[in-house]
C-alpha positions in Angstrom: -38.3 81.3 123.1 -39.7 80.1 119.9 -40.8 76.3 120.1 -42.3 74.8 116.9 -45.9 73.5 117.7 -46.4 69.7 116.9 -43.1 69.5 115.2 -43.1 65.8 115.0 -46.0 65.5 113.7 -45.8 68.3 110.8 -42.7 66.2 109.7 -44.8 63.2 109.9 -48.0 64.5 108.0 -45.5 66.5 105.8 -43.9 62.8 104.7 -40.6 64.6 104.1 -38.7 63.4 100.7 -34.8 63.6 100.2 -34.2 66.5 97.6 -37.8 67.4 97.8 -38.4 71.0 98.0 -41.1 72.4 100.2 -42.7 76.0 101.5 -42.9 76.8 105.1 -45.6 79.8 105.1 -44.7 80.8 108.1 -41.3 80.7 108.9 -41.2 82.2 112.5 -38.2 81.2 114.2 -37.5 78.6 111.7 -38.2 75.5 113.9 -40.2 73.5 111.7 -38.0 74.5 108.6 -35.0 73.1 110.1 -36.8 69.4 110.6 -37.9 69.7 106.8 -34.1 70.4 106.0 -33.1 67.7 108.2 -35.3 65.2 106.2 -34.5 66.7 102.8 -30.8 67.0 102.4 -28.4 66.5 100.4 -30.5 69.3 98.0 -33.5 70.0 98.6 -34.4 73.3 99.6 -37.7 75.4 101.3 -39.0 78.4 100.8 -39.6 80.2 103.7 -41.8 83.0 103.9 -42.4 85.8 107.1 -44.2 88.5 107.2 -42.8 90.4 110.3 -39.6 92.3 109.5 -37.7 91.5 112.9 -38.4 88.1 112.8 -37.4 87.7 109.1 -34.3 89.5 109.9 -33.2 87.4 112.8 -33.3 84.3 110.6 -31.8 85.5 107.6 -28.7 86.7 109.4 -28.2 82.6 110.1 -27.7 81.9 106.6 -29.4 78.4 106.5 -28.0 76.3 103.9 -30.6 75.5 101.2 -33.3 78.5 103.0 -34.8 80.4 100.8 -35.8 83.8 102.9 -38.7 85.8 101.8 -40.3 88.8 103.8 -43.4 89.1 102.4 -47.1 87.8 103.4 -48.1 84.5 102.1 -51.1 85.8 100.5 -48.7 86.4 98.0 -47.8 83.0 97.5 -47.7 82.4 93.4 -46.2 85.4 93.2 -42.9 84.5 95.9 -42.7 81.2 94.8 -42.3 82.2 90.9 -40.2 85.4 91.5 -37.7 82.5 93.4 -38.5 79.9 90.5 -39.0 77.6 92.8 -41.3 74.5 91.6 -41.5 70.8 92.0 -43.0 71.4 95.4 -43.8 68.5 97.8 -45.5 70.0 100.7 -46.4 73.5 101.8 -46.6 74.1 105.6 -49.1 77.0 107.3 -48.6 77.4 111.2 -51.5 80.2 111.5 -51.3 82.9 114.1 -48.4 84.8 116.1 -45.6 83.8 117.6 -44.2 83.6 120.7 -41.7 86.1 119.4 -44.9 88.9 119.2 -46.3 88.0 122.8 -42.9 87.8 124.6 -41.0 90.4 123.0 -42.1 92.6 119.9 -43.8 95.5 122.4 -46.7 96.0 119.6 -50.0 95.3 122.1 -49.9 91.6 121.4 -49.9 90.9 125.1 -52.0 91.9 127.5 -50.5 91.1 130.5 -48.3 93.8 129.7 -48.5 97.6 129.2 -47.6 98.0 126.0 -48.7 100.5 122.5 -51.3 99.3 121.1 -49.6 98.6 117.1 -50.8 94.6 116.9 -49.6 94.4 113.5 -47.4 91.9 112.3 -45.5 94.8 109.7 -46.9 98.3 108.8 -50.2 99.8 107.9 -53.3 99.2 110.2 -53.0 99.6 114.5 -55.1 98.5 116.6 -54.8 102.1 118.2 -56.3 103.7 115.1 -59.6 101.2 115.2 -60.0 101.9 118.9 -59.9 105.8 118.7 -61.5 106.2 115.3 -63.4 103.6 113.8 -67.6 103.3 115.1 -69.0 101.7 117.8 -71.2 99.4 115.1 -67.9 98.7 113.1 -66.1 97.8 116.6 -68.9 95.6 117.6 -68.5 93.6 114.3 -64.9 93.2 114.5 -65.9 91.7 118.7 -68.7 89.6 117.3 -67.1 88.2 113.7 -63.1 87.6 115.0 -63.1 87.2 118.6 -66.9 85.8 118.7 -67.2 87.6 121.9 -70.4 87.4 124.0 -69.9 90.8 125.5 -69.5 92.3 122.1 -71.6 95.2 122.1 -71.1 95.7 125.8 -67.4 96.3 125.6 -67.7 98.6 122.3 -69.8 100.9 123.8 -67.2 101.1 126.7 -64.8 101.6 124.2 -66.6 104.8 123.1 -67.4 106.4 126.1 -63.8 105.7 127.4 -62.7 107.7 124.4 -64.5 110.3 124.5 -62.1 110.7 128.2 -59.2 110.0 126.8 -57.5 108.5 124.0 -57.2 104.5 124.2 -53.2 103.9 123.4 -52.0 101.2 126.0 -53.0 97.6 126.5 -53.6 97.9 129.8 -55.7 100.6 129.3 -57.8 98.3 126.6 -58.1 95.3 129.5 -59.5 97.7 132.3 -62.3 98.9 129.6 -63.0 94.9 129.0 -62.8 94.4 132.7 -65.4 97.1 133.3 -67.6 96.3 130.2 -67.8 92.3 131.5 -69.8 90.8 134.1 -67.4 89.6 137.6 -67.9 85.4 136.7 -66.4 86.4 133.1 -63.1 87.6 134.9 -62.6 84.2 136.5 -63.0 82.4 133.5 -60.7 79.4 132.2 -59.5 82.1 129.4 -58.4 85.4 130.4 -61.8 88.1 129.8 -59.4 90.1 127.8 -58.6 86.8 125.1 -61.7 87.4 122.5 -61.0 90.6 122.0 -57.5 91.2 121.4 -57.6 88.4 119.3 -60.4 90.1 117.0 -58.4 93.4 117.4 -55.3 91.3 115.9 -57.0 89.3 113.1 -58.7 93.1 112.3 -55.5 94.8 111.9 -53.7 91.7 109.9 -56.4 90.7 107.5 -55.7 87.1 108.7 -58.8 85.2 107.9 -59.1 86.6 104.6 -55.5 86.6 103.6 -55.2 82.8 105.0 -58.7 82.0 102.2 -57.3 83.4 99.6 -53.9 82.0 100.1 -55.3 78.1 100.1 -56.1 77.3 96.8 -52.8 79.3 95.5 -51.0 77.0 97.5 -53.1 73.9 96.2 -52.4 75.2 93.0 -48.9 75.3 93.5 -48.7 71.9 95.1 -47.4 68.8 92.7 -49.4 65.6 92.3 -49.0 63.7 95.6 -47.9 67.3 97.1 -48.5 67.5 100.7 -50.9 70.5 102.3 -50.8 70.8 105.8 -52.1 73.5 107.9 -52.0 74.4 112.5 -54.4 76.4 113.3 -55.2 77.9 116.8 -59.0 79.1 117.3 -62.1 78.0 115.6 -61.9 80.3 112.9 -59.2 79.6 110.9 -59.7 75.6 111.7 -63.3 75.9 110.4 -61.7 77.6 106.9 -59.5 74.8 106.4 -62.3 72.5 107.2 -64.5 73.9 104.4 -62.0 74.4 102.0 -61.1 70.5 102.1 -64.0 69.6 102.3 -64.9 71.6 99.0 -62.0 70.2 97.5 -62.2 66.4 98.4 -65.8 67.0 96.6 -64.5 68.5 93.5 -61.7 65.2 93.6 -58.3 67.9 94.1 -57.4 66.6 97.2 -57.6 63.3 99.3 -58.1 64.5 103.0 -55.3 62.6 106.2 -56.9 63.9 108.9 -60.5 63.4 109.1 -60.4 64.4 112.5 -57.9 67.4 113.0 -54.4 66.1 114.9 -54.2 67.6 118.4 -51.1 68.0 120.4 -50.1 65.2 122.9 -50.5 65.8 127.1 -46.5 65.5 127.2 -46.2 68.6 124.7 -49.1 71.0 126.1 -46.7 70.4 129.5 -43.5 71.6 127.9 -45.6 74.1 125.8 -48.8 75.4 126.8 -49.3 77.6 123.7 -49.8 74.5 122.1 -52.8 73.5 123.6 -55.4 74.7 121.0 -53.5 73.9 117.8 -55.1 71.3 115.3 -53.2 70.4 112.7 -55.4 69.0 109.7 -53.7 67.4 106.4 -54.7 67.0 102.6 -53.0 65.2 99.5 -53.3 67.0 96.2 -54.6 64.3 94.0 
């Protein structure tokens, strides 16, 4: 079930004006969209953009009055919001990451508590199968090391490699026993599951995340009236420290007026009803 991280707060941050029209980035199962319509009726509208195809379709067979439905990437931004001719926008929301949809149900390797092909992406192009069986044991070390900043890096990509050389790697569970072997016993009884870092880097690998989510900022900015609202979730310290910088840089250069100088964090009472929530920040700028 999809539940919208820090929904109350994205509305808050957001600052929600009747007739306004905003962009959620990352429409997902439309949860914080349907706040922002709530707040800007009787017409204002929001684009909505998603990526993956099955999640896309699932909302657009609602019909949400005053949704705009785009299946694209919002890397593409500019490009959606003038093929919709939508302007005069207030706020843009990003909610980084996957959703509960791709954990719980999609069956692309997004999970690894469960034996699933391992696809990871959130439409076509890129598996994770075809890095683990093809790419080299340098390039898979880098992808450890820069996405999932995993300690055991090198460790597990050499595992990786001889495991291969077996049999080819096509299931999760298959990837979490060659982690489980690669790792020291402590590492298995960590607070995160041993198996976290890396399908994590394996994920933002295959989806071009970080670099789709730099180049997609100062489009948005861009895009963004005077007084226009920017505000970002993120989930791990890579994407936070992107949107980090790129305020920062911005608030230097007098574009934008940064909310948040500390990033919002979800309440105790939330992390309870939703534990995926637990490492979101939420960080906010003004477009001055």
């Amino acid at each position: 079930m999809h539940i919208p991280v820090l929904l109350k707060e994205v509305i808050e941050y957001l600052d929600v004006k009747p007739n306004g029209n905003y962009i959620d980035c990352t429409l997902n199962g439309g949860g914080h969209t349907r706040e922002i319509l709530k707040k800007n009726s009787p017409n204002g509208k929001v684009l909505g953009i998603e990526i993956d195809k099955e999640i896309f379709e699932k909302i657009e067979k609602e019909k949400i009055e005053r949704l705009i439905p785009v299946n694209n990437s919002y890397v593409n931004i500019k490009e959606i919001a003038e093929e919709n001719e939508f302007s005069n926008i207030k706020g843009i929301l990003f909610d980084i990451g996957m959703s509960s949809y791709h954990v719980d149900e999609a069956e692309r390797g997004f999970s690894f508590n469960k034996d699933e092909p391992l696809i990871m992406n959130y439409s076509t192009g890129l598996t994770a199968e075809e890095i683990l069986n093809e790419w080299s044991e340098d390039e898979i070390e880098k992808i450890l090391k820069e996405y999932g900043e995993e300690k055991f890096s090198k460790k597990i990509a050499k595992k990786i490699i001889e495991t291969r050389k077996r049999e080819k790697i096509k299931s999760t569970l298959q990837l979490v026993n060659i982690i489980k072997e690669a790792t020291p016993g402590w590492y298995h009884h960590s607070k995160t599951h041993f198996a976290t870092r890396t399908f994590q880097a394996f994920r933002i690998k295959v989806n071009n995340e970080l670099d789709n989510f730099r180049k997609a900022l100062p489009e948005a900015l861009n895009l963004l009236e005077k007084d226009g609202r920017l505000v970002v979730i993120s989930f791990h310290s890579l994407e936070d420290r992107i949107i980090k910088e790129f305020l920062k840089e911005k608030e230097k250069n007098g574009e934008v007026k940064i909310v948040t100088k500390k990033p919002i964090v979800p309440e105790d009472q939330e992390i309870q009803l939703n534990p995926r929530s637990r490492s979101s920040k939420l960080r906010v700028a003004i477009k001055i």
